[in-house]
C-alpha positions in Angstrom: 78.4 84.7 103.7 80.1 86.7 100.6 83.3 86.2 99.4 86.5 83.7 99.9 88.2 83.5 103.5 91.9 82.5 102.9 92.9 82.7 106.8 91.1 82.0 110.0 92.4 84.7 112.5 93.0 83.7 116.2 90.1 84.3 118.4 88.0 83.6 115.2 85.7 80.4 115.4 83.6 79.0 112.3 81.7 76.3 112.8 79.7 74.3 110.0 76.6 72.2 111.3 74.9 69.9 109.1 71.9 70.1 111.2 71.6 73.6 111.5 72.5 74.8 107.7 76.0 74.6 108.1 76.5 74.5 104.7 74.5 77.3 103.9 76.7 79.8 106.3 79.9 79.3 103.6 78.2 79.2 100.5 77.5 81.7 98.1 75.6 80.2 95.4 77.7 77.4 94.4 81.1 79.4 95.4 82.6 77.4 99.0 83.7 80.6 100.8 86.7 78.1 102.2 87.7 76.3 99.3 90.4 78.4 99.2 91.6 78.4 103.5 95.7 78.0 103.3 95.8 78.7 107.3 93.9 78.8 110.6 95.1 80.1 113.7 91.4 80.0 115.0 88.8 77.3 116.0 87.1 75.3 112.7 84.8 72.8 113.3 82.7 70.5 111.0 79.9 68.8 112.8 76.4 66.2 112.2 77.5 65.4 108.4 79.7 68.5 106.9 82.2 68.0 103.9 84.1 70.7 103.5 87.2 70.6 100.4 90.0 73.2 100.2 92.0 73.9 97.6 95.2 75.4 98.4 97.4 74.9 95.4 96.0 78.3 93.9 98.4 79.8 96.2 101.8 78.2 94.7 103.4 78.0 91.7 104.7 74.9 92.5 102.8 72.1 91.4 100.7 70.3 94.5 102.7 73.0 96.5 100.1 74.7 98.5 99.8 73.9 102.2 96.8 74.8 104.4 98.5 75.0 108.0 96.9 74.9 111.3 97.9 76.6 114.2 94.5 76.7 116.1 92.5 73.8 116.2 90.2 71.7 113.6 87.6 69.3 114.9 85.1 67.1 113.6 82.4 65.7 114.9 81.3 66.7 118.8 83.8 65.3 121.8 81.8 62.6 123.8 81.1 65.1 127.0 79.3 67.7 124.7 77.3 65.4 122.9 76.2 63.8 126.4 75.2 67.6 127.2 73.0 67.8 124.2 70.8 64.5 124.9 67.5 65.5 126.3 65.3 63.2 129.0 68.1 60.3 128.5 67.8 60.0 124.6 70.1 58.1 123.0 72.8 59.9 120.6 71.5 61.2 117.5 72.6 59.0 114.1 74.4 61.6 112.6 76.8 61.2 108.9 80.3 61.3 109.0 82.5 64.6 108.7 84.7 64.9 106.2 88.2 67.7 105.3 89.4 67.3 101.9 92.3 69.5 101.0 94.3 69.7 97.7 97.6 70.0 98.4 99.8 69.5 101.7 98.3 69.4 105.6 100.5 70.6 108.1 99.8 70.7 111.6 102.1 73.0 113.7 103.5 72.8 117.3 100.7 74.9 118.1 97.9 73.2 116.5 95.5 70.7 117.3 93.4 68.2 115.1 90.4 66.4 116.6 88.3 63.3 115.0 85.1 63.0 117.4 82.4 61.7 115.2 82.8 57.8 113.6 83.7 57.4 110.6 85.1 61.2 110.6 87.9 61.3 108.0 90.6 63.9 106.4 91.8 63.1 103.3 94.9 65.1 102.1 95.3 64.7 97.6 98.0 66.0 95.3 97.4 67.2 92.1 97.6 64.1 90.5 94.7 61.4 88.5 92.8 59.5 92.4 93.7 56.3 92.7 92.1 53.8 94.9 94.3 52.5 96.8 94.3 48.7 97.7 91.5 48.6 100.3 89.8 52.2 99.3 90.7 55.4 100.0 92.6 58.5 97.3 95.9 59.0 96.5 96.6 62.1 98.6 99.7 64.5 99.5 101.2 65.0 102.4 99.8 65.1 106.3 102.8 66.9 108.4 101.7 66.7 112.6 104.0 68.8 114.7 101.5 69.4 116.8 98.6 67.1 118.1 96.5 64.4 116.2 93.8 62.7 118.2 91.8 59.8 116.2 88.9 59.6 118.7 85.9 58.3 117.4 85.6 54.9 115.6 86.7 54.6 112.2 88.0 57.2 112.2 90.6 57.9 109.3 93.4 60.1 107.6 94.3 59.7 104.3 97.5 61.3 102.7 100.1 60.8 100.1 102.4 60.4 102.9 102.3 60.9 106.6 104.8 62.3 108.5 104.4 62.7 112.5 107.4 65.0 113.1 109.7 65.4 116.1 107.3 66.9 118.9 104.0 65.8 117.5 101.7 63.9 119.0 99.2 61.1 117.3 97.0 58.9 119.6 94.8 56.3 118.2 91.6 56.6 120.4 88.7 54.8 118.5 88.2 51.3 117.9 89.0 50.5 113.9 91.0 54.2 113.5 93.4 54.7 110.7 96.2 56.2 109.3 96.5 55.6 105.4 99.1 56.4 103.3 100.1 55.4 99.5 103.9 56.3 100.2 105.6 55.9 103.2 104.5 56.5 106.9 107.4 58.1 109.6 107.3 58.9 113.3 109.6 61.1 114.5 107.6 61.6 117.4 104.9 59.9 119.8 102.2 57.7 118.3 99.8 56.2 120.9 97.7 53.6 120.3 95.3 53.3 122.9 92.3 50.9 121.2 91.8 47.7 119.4 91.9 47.2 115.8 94.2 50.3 114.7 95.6 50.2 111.3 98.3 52.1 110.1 98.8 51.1 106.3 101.6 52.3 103.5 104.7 51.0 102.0 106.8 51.1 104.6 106.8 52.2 108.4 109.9 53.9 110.1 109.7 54.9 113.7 112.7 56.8 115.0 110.5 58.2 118.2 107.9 56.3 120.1 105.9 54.1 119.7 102.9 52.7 122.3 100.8 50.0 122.5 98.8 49.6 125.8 97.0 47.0 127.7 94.2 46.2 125.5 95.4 47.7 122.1 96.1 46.5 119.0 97.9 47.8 115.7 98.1 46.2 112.4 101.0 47.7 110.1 100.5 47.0 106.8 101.0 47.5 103.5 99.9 50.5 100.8 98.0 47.9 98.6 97.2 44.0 98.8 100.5 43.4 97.0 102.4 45.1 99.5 103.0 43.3 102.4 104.0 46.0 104.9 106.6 46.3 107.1 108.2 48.2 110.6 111.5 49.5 110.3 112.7 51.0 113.8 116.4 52.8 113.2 116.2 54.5 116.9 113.9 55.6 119.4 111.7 52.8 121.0 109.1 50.7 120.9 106.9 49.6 123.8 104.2 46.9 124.0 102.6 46.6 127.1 101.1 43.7 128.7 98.0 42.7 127.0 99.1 44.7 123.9 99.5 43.5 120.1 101.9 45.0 117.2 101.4 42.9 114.2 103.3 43.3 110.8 104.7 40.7 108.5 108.2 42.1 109.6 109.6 44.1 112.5 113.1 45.0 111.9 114.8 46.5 114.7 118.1 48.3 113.3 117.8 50.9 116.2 116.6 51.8 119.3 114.9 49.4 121.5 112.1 47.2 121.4 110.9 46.4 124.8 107.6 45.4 126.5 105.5 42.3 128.0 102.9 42.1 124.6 102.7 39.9 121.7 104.2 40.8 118.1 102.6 38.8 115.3 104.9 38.8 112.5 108.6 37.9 111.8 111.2 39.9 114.5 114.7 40.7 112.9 116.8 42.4 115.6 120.2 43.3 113.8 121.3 46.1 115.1 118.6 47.5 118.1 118.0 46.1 121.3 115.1 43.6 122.4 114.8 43.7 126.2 111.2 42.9 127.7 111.9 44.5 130.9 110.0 44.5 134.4 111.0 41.6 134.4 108.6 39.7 132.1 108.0 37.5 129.2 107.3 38.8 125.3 105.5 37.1 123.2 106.5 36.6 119.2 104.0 35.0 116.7 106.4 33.8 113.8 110.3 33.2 113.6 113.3 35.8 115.8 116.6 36.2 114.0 119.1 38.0 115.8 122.6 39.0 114.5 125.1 41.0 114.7 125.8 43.9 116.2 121.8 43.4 117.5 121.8 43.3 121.5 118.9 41.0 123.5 119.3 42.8 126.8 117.6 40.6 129.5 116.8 41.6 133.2 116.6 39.5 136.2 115.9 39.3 139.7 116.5 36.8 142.5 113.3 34.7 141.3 112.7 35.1 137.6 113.9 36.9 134.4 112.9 38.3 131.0 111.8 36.0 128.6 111.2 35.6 124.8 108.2 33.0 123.5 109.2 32.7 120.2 106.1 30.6 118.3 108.7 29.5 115.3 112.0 29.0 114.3 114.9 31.3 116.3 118.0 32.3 114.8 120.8 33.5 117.3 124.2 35.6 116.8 125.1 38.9 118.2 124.8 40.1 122.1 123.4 38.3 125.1 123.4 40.9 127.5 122.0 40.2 131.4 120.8 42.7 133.1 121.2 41.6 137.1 118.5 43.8 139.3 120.4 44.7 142.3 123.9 44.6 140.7 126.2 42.1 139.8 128.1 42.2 143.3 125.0 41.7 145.5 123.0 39.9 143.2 122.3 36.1 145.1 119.9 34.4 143.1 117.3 31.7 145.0 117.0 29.6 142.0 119.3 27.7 140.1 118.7 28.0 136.2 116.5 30.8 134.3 114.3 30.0 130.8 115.1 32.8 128.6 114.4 31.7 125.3 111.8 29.1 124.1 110.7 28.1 120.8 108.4 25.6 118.1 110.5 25.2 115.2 113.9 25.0 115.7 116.8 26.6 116.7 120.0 27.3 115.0 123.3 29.4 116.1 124.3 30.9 119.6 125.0 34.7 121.0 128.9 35.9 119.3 129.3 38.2 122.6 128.1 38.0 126.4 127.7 41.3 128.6 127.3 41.3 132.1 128.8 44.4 134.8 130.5 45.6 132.3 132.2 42.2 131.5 132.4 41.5 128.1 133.4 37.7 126.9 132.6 35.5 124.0 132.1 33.1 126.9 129.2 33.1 129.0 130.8 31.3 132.1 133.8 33.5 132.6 131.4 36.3 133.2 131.3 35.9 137.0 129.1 37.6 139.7 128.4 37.8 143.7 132.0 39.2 143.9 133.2 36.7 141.6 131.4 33.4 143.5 128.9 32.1 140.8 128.5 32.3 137.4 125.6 31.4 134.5 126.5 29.0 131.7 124.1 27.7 128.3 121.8 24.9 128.5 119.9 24.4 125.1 117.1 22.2 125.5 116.0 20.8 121.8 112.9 18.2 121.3 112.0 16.2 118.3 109.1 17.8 117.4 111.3 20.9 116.7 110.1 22.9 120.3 113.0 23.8 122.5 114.7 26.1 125.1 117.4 28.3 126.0 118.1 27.6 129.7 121.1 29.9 132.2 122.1 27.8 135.1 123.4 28.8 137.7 126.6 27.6 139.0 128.7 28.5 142.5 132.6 28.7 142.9 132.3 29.9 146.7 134.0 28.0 149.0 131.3 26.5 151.7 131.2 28.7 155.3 132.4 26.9 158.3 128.6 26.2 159.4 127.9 25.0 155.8 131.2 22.7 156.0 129.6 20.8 159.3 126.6 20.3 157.7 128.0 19.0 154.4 130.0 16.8 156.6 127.3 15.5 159.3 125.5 14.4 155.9 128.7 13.0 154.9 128.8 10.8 158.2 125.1 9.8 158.3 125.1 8.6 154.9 127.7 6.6 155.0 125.9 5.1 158.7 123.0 4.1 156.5 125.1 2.8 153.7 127.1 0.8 156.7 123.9 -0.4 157.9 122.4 -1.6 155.0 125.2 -3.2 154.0 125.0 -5.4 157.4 121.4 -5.8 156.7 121.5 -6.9 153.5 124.5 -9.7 155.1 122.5 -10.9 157.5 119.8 -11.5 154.5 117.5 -8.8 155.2 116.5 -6.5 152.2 
């Protein structure tokens, strides 16, 4: 192949294979026929060891301006059902290098386009025009990696690298592959959905903020960290939501919830600040936090419950309360008849200090839990804290009745009444007569 190819027309599929002289079919001596592409609306795929680099920045005057945008698709590696389809008798999968996309400049990923990493260890790395630097656990300083579209990390270890990384409103990036990564040296936003589906996902800069969704499933687990060993790392989330299923992990050294909801039946390790978002577990079920909750105001815990259980919060560490206890009664407030009489919302290791400024329940709104009244105004929930010397506690609701007792209840009560006091009568003869 002759010449440069700056565009990739739709309909128009290139695709370089290590094991079939892949890299032969874009060179020209030692000129890389795409080392200029700035846009593919077609199919591009890299497969069994290809490194391809693009430099886009030729194309703007602006320094580190140039952009290679997709609009079709770019995959690496092969997707698990083709490479099945090119085993022969039963053979095992061919050991095959990693693929590799290096572009100077920016990366961005329209509504329309679609970026697949298939093969382990498959990478795209995204670099400025600046001096590489290695970041804190390996990996270039890079520009920046834009996804409007969709982003699917599939096989494991697999990796982007990038300046900064920005999944936009409408885009899509699911974690797929055990030990996948997103790296950036700046900062890291969703706008969007980011999906992560497998264990040991790491998305590491200096600062995550999530104002779409975020996903953890059954099974998954994320670590948020920071851009370099001296950077801690941390989640911001200013709206949108965070879920964490069952059987799910977020870990960061601090989850700061100033937005939105965080909500979910999985564990967080790291140190949960909700100041100004909601925490609600849902379903109803119990969430799990590894290291200290602080809650103030106007943050909202948002707590459901059914005639049997509730939401809780495990909280292994210290809790700090203040802002808005908010119950959530399944069923409604006027029909809600609960068959047990207190509810363990709260429990922790270290210590507790403070209590909830507000209460919310029906649209009731009090700085006193007890005058918040339900089952058309017969029973309400007051505070029972529970605090041990070894620091462990709880946060208990008990329930309390202001009914007046139904006639049959009233007959009951006062049969009772009447036999007691026959065995108090009797024993008292008994004990006269010198019989114990």
């Amino acid at each position: 192949m002759n010449g440069l190819i700056n565009n990739i027309d739709s309909g128009v599929s290139i695709t370089l294979d290590g094991q079939q002289g892949g890299a032969a079919q874009i060179l020209a001596g030692n000129v890389n026929a795409l080392g200029n592409l700035i846009h593919n609306s077609g199919s591009l795929t890299l497969t069994n060891g290809v490194t391809l680099s693009t430099d886009t920045t030729r194309f703007s005057p602006v320094f580190g301006g140039g952009t290679l945008t997709n609009s079709g698709s770019i995959t690496l590696g092969t997707a698990p059902i083709q490479a099945a389809q090119h085993r022969v008798g039963g053979a095992e999968d061919p050991v095959v290098q990693p693929n590799a996309l290096n572009v100077t400049g920016n990366l961005f990923n329209t509504s329309d386009g679609v970026i697949n990493l298939y093969g382990a260890g498959d990478s795209i790395s995204v670099s400025g025009l600046r001096t590489q630097l290695v970041k804190g656990q390996g990996g270039p300083d890079s520009g920046q990696f834009i996804n409007a579209g969709q982003v699917n990390l599939s096989g494991a270890n697999t990796a982007i690298f990038a300046d900064s990384f920005d999944n936009q409103q409408g885009g899509t990036t699911t974690f797929n592959g055990t030990g996948s990564s997103v790296n950036s040296l700046g900062g890291a936003t969703n706008e969007g959905t980011m999906n992560f589906n497998a264990a040991q996902s790491v998305v590491s800069s200096s600062g995550f903020t999530d104002t779409g969704s975020v996903h953890v499933a059954n099974g998954a687990d994320v670590t948020f960290e920071g851009a370099d060993t001296t950077d801690p790392g941390a989640y911001t989330q200013t709206a949108g939501m965070t879920t964490i299923d069952s059987g799910g992990q977020l870990t960061a050294s601090e989850i700061d919830i100033d937005g939105g909801e965080l909500t979910g039946g999985g564990t967080i390790v790291g140190n949960v600040v909700v100041d100004g978002g909601t925490i609600s577990p849902g379903d109803p079920q119990s969430m799990t936090i590894i290291g200290n909750y602080t809650q103030v105001l106007p943050g909202i815990m948002d707590l459901n419950f059914d005639t049997t259980s509730g939401d809780q919060i495990l909280v292994t560490g210290a809790v700090n309360l203040g802002g808005t206890l908010e119950l959530t009664l399944l069923g409604g407030a006027d029909s809600f008849a609960p068959l047990i009489s207190s509810y363990t919302i709260i429990t922790w290791t270290a210590g507790e200090l403070g209590n909830f400024n507000n209460f919310l329940m029906g649209g009731q709104t009090s700085q006193s839990l007890s005058s918040l009244t339900f089952d058309h105004g017969t029973e309400y929930f007051s505070e029972s804290f529970v605090q041990n010397q070894d620091g462990s506690g709880e946060l208990d609701l008990l329930l309390t009745s202001t009914a007046a007792p139904e006639p049959s209840t009233l007959a009951m009560i006062f049969g009772a009444t009447l036999f007691g006091a026959a065995v108090i009568r009797r024993r008292r003869r008994l004990r006269a007569n010198g019989i114990e």
